[in-house]
C-alpha positions in Angstrom: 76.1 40.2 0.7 74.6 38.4 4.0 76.6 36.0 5.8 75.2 32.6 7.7 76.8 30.9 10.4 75.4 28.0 11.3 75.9 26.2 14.2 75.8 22.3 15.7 76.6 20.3 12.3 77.9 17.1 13.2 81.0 15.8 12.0 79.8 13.3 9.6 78.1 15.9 8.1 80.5 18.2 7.8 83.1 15.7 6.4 80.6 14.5 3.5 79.9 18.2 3.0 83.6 18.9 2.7 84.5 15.9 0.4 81.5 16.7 -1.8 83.3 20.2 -2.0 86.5 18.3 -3.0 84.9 16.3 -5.6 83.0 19.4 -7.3 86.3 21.9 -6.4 84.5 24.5 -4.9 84.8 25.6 -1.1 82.7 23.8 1.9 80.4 27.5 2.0 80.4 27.5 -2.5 78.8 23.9 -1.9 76.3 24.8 0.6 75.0 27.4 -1.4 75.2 25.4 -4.6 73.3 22.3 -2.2 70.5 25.6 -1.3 70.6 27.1 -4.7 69.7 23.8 -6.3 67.1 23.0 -3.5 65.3 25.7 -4.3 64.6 26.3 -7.1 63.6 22.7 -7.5 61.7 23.2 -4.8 59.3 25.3 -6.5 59.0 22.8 -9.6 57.8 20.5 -7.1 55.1 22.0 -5.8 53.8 22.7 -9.2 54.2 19.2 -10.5 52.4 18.3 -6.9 49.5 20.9 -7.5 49.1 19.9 -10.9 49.4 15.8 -10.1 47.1 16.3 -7.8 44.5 18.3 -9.8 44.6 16.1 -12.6 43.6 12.7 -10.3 40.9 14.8 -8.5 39.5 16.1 -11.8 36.3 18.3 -11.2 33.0 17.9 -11.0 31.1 18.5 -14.6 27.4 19.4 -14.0 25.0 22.0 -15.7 22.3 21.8 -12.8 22.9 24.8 -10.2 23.9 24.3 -6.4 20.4 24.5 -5.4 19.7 21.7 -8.3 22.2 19.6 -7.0 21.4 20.0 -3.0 17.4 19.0 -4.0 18.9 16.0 -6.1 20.8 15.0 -2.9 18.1 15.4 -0.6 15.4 13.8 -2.4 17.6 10.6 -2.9 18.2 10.2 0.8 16.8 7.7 2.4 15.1 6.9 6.2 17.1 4.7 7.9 15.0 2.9 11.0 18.3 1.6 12.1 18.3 4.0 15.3 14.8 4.1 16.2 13.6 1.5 18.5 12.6 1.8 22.5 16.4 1.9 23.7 16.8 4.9 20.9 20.4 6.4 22.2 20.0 9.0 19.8 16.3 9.9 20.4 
């Protein structure tokens, strides 16, 4: 079994971590792993809830024209702008 030591907790901390201990009778080191444990794994449920939030407001685009379709569609609907042409054209 691997052991971590780890170093520079400040006393607040540590006193919190060892009354939660008290409360839940288990050691300072038995809480930290339970605190890590329980992290964890709900770490990992999370990300998923995240991934799927996220997928479900960006939804997908739905279209039966191919790329090449689409990228004509685009380009043909563009407009000339005269807004940078002119004798003091910056962009000329």
């Amino acid at each position: 079994m691997a052991v971590l030591q780890v170093r520079g907790i400040d006393d607040q901390l540590y006193s919190a971590l060892g009354a939660l201990a008290t409360r839940e009778n288990r050691s300072i080191s038995q809480e930290v792993i339970t605190i890590i444990q329980s992290y964890l794994s709900s770490a990992k449920t999370l990300d998923k809830q995240s991934t799927d939030a996220f997928l479900d407001l960006a939804g997908s685009w739905k279209d039966n024209r191919s790329a090449k379709e689409i990228s004509d569609d685009l380009r043909k609907s563009r407009r000339n702008s005269k807004r940078f042409q002119g004798d003091n054209d910056v962009f000329a």
